[in-house]
VOPASE-257950 format. One record per atom (N, C-alpha, C): residue in three letters; z negated, x negated, y. Coordinates in steps of 0.2 Angstrom, whole numbers, plus 2048, in hexadecimal, padded with zeros to 3 digits. Atoms other than C-alpha are relative to their C-alpha. Layout:
N
AlaZXY ...
//
This chain:
357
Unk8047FF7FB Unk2050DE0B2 Unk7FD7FA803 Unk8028067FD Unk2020D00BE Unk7FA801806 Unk8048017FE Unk1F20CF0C5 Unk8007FA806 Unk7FF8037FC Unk1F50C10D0 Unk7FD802807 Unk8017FE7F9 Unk1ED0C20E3 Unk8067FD805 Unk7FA8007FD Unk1FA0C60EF Unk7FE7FE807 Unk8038067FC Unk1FA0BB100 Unk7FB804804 Unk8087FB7FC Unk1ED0C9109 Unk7F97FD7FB Unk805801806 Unk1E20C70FB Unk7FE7FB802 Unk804808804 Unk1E20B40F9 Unk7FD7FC808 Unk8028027FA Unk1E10B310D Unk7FA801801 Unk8087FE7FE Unk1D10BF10E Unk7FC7FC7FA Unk806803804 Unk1CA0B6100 Unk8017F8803 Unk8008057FC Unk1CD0A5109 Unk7FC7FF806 Unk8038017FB Unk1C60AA119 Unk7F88027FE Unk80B7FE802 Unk1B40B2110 Unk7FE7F97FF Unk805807806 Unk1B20A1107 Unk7FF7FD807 Unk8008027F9 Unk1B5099119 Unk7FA800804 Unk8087FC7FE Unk1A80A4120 Unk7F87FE7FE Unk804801803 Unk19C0A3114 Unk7FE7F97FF Unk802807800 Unk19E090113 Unk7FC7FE805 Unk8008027FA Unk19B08F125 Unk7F8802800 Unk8097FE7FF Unk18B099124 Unk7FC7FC7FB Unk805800805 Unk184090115 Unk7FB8047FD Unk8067FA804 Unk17509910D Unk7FC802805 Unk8027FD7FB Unk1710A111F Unk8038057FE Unk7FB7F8801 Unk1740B4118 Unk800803807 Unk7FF7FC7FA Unk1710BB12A Unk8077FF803 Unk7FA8047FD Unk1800AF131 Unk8058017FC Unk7F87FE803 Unk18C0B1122 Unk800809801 Unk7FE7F77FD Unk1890C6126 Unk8047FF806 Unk7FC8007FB Unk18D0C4136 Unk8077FC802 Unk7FA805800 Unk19B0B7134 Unk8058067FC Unk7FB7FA803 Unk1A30C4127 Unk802808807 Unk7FF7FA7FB Unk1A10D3135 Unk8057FD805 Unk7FD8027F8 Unk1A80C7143 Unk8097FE7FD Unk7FA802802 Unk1B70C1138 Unk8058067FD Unk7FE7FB801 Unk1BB0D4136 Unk8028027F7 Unk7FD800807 Unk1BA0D3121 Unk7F98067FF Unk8047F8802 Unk1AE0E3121 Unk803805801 Unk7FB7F97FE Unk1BB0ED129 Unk8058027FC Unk7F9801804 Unk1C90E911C Unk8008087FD Unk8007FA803 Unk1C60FB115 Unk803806805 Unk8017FB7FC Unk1C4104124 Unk808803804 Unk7F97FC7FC Unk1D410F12D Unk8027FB805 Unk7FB8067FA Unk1DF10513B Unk7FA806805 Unk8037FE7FC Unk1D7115145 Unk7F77FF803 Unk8088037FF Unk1C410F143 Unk7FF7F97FE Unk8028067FF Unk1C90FD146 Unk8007FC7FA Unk803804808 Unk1CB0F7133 Unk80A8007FF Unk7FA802802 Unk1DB0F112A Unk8048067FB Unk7FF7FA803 Unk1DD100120 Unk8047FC7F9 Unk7FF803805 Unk1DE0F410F Unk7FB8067FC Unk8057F9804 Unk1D60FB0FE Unk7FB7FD7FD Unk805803804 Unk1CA0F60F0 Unk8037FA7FF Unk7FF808802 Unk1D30E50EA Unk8007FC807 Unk8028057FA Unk1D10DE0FC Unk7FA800800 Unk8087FF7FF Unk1BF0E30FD Unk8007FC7F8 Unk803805805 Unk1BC0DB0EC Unk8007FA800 Unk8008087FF Unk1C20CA0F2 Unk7FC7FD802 Unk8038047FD Unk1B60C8100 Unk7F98017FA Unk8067FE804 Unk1A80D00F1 Unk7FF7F97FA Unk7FC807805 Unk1B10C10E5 Unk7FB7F9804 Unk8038087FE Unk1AC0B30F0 Unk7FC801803 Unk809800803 Unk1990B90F3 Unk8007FE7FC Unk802801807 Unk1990B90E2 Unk7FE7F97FF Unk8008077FD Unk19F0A70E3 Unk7FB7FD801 Unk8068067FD Unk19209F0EE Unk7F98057FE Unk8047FD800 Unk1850AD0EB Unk7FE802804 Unk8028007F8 Unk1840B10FD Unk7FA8067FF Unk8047FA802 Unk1740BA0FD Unk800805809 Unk7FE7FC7FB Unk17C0C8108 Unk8018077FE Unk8007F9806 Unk17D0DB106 Unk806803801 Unk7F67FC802 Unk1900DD102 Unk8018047FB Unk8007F9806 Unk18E0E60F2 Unk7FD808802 Unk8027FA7FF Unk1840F20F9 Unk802804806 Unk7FD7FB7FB Unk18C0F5109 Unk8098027FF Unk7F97FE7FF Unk19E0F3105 Unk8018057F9 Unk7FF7FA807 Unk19E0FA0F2 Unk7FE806801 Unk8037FC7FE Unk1911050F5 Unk800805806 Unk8017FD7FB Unk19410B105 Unk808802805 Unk7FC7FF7FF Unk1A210710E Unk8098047FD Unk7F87FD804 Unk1B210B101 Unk7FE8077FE Unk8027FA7FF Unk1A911B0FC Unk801805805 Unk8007FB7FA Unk1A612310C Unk8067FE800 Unk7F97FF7FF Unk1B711E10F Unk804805801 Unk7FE7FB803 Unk1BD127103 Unk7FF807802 Unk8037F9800 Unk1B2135104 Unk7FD802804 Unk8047FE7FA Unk1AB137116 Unk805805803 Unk7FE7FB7FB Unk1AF146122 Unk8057F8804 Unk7FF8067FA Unk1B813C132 Unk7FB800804 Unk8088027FF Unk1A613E13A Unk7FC7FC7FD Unk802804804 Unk19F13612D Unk8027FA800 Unk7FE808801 Unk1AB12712B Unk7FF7FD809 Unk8008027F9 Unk1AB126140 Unk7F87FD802 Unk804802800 Unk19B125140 Unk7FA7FA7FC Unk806808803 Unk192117134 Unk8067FC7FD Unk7FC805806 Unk1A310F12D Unk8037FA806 Unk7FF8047FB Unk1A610513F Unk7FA7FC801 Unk8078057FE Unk195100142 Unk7FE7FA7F8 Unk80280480A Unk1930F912E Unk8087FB801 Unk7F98047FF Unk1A70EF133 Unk8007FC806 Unk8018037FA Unk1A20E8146 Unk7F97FD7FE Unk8038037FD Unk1910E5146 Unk7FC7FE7F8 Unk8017FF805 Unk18D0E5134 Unk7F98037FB Unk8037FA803 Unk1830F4131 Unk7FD8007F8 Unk7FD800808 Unk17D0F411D Unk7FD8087FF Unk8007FB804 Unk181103114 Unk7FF8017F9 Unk801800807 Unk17B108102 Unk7FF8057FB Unk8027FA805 Unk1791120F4 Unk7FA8017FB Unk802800806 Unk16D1180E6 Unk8028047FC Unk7FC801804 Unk1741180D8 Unk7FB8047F8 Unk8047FE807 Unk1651180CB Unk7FB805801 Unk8077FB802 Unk1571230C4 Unk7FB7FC7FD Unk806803808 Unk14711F0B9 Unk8038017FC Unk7FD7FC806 Unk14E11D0A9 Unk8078007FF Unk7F67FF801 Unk1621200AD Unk8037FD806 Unk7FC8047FB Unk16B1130B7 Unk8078047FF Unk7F87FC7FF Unk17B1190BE Unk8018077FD Unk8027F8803 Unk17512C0BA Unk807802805 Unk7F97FE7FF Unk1831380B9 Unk7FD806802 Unk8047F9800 Unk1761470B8 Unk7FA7FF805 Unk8098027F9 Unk1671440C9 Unk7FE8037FD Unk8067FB800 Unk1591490C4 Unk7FD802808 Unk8008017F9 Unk1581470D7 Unk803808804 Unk7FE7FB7FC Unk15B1590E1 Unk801801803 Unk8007FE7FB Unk1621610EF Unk801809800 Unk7FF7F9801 Unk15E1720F4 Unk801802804 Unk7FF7FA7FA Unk16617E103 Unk7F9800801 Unk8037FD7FF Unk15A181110 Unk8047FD808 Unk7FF7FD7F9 Unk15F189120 Unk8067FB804 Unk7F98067FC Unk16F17D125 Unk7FE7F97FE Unk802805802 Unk16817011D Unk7FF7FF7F9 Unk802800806 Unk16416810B Unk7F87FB800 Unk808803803 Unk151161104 Unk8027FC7FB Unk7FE80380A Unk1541540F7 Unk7F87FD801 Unk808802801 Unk1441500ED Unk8037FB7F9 Unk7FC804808 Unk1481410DE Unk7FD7F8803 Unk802808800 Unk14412F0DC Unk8067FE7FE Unk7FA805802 Unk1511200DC Unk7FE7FA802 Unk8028067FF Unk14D1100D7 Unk8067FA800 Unk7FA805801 Unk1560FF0D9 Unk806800806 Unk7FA8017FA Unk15E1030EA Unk8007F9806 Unk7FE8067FD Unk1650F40F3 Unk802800807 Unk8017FF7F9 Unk1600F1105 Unk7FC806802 Unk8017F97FF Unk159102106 Unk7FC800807 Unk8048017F9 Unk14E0FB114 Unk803800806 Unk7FA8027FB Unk15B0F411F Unk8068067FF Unk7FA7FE800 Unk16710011C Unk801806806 Unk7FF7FA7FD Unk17010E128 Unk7FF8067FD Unk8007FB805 Unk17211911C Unk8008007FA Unk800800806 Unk16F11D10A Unk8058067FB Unk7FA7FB802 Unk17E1230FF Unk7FA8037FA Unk8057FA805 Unk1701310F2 Unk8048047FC Unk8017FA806 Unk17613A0E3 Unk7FC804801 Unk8057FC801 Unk16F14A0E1 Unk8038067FE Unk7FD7FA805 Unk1721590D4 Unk7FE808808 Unk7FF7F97FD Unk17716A0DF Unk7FF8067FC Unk8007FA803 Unk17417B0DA Unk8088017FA Unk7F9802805 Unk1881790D5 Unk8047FC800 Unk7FD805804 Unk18C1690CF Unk7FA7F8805 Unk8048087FF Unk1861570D6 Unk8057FE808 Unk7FD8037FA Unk1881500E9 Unk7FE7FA801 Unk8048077FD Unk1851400F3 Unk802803806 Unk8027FD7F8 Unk17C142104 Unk7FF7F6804 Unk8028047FB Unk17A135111 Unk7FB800805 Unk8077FE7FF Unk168133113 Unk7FE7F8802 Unk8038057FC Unk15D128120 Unk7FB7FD7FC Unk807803805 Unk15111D117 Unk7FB800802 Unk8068007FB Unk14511E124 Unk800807803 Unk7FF7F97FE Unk147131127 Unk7F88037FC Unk8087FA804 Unk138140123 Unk8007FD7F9 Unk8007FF809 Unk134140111 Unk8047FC7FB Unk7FD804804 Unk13C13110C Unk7FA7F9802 Unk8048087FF Unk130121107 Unk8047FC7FD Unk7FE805804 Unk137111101 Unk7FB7F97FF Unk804805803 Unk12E1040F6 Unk8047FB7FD Unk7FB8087FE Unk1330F20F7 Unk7FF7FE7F7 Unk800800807 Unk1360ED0E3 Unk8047F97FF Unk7F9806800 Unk13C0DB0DD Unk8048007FB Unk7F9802802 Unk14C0D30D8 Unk7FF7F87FC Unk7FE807805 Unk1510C50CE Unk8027F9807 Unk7FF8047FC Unk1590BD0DD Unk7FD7FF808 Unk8038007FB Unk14E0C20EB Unk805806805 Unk7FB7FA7FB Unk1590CF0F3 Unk7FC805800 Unk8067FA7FD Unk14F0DE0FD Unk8058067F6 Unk8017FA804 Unk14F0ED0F0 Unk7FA804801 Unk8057FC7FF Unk1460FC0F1 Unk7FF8077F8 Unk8037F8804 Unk13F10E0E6 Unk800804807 Unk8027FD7FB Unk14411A0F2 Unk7FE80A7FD Unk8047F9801 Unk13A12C0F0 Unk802804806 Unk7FD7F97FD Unk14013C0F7 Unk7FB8057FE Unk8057FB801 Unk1341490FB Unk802807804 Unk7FD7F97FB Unk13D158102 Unk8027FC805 Unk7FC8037F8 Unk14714B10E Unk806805802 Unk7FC7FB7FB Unk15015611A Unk8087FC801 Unk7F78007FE Unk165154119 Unk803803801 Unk7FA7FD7FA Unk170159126 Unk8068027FC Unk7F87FB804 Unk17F16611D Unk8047FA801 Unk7F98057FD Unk18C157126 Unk8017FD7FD Unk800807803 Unk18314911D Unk8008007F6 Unk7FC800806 Unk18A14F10C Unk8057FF7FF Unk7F98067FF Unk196144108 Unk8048037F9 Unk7FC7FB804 Unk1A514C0FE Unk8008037FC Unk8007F8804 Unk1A615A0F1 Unk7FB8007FB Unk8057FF808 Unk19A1610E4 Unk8038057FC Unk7FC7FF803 Unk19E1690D7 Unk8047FB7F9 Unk7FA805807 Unk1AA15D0CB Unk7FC7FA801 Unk804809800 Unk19D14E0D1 Unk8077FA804 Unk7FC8057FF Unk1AC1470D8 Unk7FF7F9803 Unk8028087FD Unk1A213C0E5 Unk7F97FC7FD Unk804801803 Unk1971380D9 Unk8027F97FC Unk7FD805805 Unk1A31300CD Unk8037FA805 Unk7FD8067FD Unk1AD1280DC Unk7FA7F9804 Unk8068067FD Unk19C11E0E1 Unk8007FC7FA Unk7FD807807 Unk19C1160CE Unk8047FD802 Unk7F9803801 Unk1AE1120D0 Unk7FE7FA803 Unk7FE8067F8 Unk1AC1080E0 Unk7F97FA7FD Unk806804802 Unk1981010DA Unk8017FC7FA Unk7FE803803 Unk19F0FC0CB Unk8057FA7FE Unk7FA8047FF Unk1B00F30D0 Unk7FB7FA805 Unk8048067FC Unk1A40EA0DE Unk7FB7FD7FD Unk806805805 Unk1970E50D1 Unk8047FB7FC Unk7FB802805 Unk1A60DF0C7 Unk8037F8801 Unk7FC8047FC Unk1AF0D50D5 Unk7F87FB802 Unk805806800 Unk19D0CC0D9 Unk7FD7FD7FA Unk800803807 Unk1990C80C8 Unk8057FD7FE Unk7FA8047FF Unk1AA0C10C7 Unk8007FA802 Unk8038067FD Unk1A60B60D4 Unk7FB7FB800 Unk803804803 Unk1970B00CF Unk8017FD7FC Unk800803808 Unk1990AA0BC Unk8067FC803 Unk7FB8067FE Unk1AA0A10C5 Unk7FD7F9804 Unk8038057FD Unk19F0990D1 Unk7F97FE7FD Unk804805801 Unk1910940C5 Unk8057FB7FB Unk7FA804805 Unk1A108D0B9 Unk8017F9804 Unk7FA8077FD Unk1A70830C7 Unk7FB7FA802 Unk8068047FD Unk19507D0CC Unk7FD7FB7FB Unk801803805 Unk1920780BA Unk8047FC7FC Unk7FA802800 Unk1A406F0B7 Unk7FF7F9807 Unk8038027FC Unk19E0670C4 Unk7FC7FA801 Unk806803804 Unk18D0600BE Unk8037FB7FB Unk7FF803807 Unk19605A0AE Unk8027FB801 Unk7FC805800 Unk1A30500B5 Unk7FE7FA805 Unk8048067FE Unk1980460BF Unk7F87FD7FE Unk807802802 Unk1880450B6 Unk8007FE7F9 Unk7FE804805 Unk1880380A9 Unk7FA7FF7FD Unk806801805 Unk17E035099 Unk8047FB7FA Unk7FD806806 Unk18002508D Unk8067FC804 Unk7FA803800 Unk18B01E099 Unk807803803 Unk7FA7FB7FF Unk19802C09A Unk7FF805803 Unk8017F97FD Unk19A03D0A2 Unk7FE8047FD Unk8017FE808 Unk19304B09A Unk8058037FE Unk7F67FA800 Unk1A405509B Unk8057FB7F8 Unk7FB801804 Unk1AA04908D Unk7FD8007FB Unk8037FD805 Unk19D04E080 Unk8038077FC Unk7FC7FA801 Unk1A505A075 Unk7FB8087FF Unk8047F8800 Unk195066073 Unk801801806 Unk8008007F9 Unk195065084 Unk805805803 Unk7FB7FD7FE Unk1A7069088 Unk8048077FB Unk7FF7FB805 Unk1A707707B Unk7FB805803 Unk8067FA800 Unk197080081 Unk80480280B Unk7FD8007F8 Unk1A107E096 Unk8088057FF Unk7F87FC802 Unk1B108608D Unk7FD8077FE Unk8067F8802 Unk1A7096085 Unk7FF80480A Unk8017FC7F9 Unk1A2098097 Unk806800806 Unk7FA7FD7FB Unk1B309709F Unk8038057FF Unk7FF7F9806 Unk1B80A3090 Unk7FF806805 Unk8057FC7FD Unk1AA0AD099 Unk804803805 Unk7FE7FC7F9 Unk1AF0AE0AB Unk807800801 Unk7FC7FD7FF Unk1C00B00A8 Unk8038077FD Unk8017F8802 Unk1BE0C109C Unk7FD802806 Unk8057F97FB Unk1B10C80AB Unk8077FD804 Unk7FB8007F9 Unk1C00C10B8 Unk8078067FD Unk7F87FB805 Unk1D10CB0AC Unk7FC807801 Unk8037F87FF Unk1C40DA0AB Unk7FE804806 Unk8007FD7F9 Unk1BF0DC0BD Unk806801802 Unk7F87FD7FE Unk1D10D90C3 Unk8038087FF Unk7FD7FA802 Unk1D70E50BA Unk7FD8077FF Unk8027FC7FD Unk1CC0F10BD Unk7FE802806 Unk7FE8007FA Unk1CC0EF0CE Unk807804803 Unk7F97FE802 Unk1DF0F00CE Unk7FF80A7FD Unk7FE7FA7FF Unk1DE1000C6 Unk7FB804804 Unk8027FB7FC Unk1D31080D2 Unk801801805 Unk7FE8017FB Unk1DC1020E0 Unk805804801 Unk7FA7FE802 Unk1EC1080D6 Unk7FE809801 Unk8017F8800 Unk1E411B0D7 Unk8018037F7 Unk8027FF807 Unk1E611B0C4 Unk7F88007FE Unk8067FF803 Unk1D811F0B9 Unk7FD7FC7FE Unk804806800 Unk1CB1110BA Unk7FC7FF7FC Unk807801803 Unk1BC1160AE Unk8017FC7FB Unk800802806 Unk1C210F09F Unk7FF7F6801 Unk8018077FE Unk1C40FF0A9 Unk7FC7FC804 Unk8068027FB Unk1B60FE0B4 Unk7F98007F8 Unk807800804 Unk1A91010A4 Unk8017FB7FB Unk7FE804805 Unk1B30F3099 Unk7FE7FA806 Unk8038087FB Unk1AF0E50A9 Unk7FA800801 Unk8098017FF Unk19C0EC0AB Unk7FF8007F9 Unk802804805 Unk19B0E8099 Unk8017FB7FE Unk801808800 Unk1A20D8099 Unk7FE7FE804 Unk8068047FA Unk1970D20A9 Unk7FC8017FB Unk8077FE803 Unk1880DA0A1 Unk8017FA7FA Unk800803806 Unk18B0D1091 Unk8017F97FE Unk7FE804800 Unk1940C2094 Unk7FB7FC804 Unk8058057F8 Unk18A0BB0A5 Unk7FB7FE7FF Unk806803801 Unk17B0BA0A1 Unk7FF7FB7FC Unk7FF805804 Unk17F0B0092 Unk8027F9803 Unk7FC8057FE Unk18C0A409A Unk7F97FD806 Unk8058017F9 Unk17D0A20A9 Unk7FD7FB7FC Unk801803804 Unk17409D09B Unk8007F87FC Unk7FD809802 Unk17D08E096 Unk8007FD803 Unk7FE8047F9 Unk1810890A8 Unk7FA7FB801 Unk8068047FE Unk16E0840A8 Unk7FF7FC7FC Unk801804806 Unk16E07D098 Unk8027FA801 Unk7FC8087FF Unk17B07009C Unk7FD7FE805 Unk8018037F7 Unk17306D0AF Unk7FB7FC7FA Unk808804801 Unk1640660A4 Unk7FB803805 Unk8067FF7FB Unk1540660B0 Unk801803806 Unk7FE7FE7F9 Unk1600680BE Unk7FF807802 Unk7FE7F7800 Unk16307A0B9 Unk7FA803801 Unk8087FE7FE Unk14F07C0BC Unk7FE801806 Unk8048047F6 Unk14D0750CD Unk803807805 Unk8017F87FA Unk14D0860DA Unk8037FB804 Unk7FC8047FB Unk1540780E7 Unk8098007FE Unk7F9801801 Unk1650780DE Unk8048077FD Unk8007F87FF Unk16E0880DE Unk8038047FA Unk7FC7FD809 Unk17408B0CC Unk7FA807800 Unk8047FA7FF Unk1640980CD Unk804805804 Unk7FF7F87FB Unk16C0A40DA Unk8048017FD Unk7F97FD806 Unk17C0A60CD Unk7FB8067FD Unk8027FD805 Unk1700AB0BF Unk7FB806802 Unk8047FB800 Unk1640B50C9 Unk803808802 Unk7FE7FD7FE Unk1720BD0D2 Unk8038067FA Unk7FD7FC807 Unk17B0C20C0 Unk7F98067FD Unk8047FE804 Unk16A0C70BB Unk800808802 Unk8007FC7FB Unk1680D40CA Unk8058037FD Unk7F87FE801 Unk17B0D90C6 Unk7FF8057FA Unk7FF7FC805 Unk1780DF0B4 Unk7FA802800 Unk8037FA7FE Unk1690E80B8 Unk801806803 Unk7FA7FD7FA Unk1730F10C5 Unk8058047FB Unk7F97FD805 Unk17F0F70B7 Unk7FC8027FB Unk8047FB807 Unk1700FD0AB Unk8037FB7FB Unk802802806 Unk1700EE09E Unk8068007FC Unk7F9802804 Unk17E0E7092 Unk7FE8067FB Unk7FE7FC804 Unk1770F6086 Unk802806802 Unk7FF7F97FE Unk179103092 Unk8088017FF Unk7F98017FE Unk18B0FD097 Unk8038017F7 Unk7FE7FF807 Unk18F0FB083 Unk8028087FE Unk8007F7801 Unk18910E082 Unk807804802 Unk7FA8007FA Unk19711108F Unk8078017FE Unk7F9802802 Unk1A5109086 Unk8018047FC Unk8017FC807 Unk1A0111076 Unk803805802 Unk7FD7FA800 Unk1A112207D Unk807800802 Unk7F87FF7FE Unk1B211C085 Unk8057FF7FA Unk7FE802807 Unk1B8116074 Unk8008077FD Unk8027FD806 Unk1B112506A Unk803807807 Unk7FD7FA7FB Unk1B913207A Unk7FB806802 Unk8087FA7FE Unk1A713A080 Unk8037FF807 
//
């Protein structure tokens, strides 16, 4: 199995880094630089203006966010919002919010969590018929942009089985409460009080949960692919430091604790790089992706944090100073595995994949 990115790949991930170099730490200008250089649309149909590429192209430009930490809402529009609806919009539905989120860059997003149960399989969140329309009443915390956003991709358990609706965050009966983040990125709590959803804005079948599950798929490949990115680019930030910051004379790169505790964390970020790939790959492949989407959200969750860890250790003081940007890695990772419910939730996860629950 060759893994390898193929020249689309290594070109779209060439032209993001580009981009985002161009903008520096301006996230308005690297947004718009990504929409104007058409790597929003890479998902989207030839018919609505998009390359009609799949999830491993989309994880490249998510790849190198990761990288610089571009504080931009790609996870939440493209994993979240865009390859979803993709998949699973009416052609009213994708015509409608998946050009505007590719052109002018729209952000799209999802809620994912619950109080209590990140990445809930079971809403406690409702939707109930009434009169050509559904009322959903439920709380979902931890949603990303929610403020900003077009639309809100919403879980919610139906009479027979579990749907996702496409619900306005600023509509009736919907409040949203501003909640912080590790890295400063908008989040919300958003409450649903009998919000009024349009029959249309039900976004693919109830019943088996199908569009339920396929919103994990895509949330957890694209947390996977940006956590990838990050741990590489604080690796390369902190390889970096060693070989030009000298102590007694010498670099510290040639100290052996040193260069033991720097190799632990290449270790690191190339288990979460082998384990994304390859779950990415299979979800792209249309093969059966869980077993390998819940073995790379437990190596982030588990590994990142730690390796983040060290990065600061070896900076020395440096790694303290908020003017130098080793913090946006570790805040971002921190965000990241909060976002996947916690290295015990994800263990839980595996377990049950292990033990065939």
């Amino acid at each position: 199995m060759d893994f390898t990115p193929d020249e689309t790949q290594r070109e779209i991930a060439e032209l993001t880094a580009g981009v985002l170099d161009k903008a520096g730490d301006d996230g308005d200008r690297a947004w718009r630089g990504l929409a104007e250089a058409g790597l929003l649309a890479l998902s989207l149909p030839a018919e609505l203006g998009g390359d009609g590429l799949g999830v491993a192209e989309v994880a490249a430009v998510l790849t190198e966010t990761g990288r610089v930490a571009a504080p931009v809402p790609a996870l939440a529009t493209l994993a979240l919002g865009v390859l979803p609806l993709g998949a699973l919009g009416t052609p009213g539905q994708r015509a409608e919010l998946l050009p505007e989120a590719a052109e002018s860059g729209a952000v799209l997003t999802a809620a994912l969590h619950e109080p209590s149960d990140p990445l809930t399989i079971r809403p406690a969140t409702t939707a109930v018929a009434d009169d050509g329309a559904w009322r959903l009443t439920g709380t979902k915390i931890g949603v990303p942009y929610a403020g900003a956003a077009r639309r809100v991709l919403v879980p919610a358990t139906l009479p027979g089985g579990t749907g996702v609706f496409l619900v306005d965050p600023h509509g009736d009966g919907v409040t949203l409460t501003a909640t912080p983040t590790s890295s400063g990125s908008p989040e919300h709590t958003l409450r649903l009080d009998g919000a009024v959803v349009a029959d249309t804005d039900l976004l693919g079948s109830a019943g088996a949960g199908r569009a339920l599950r396929t919103l994990h798929r895509f949330a957890l490949a694209g947390t996977a692919a940006i956590g990838d990115g990050a741990l590489a680019g604080a690796l390369a930030l902190t390889t970096g430091h060693l070989g030009t910051r000298e102590q007694f004379g010498r670099p510290l790169a040639t100290f052996q604790a040193v260069a033991q505790e720097i190799a632990d964390v290449y270790v690191a970020s190339r288990t979460v790089h082998l384990a994304a790939t390859s779950a990415v790959w299979r979800l792209g492949a249309g093969l059966d992706p869980d077993g390998e989407l819940d073995i790379a959200a437990y190596w982030l969750a588990e590994q990142a944090p730690r390796a983040l860890a060290a990065c600061h250790h070896l900076h020395g003081g440096v790694g303290l100073d908020v003017t130098y940007p080793l913090h946006r890695y570790s805040s971002l990772v921190k965000d990241l595995v909060r976002g996947l419910g916690g290295v015990e939730s994800r263990l839980e996860r595996v377990g049950a994949l292990v033990g065939g629950a």
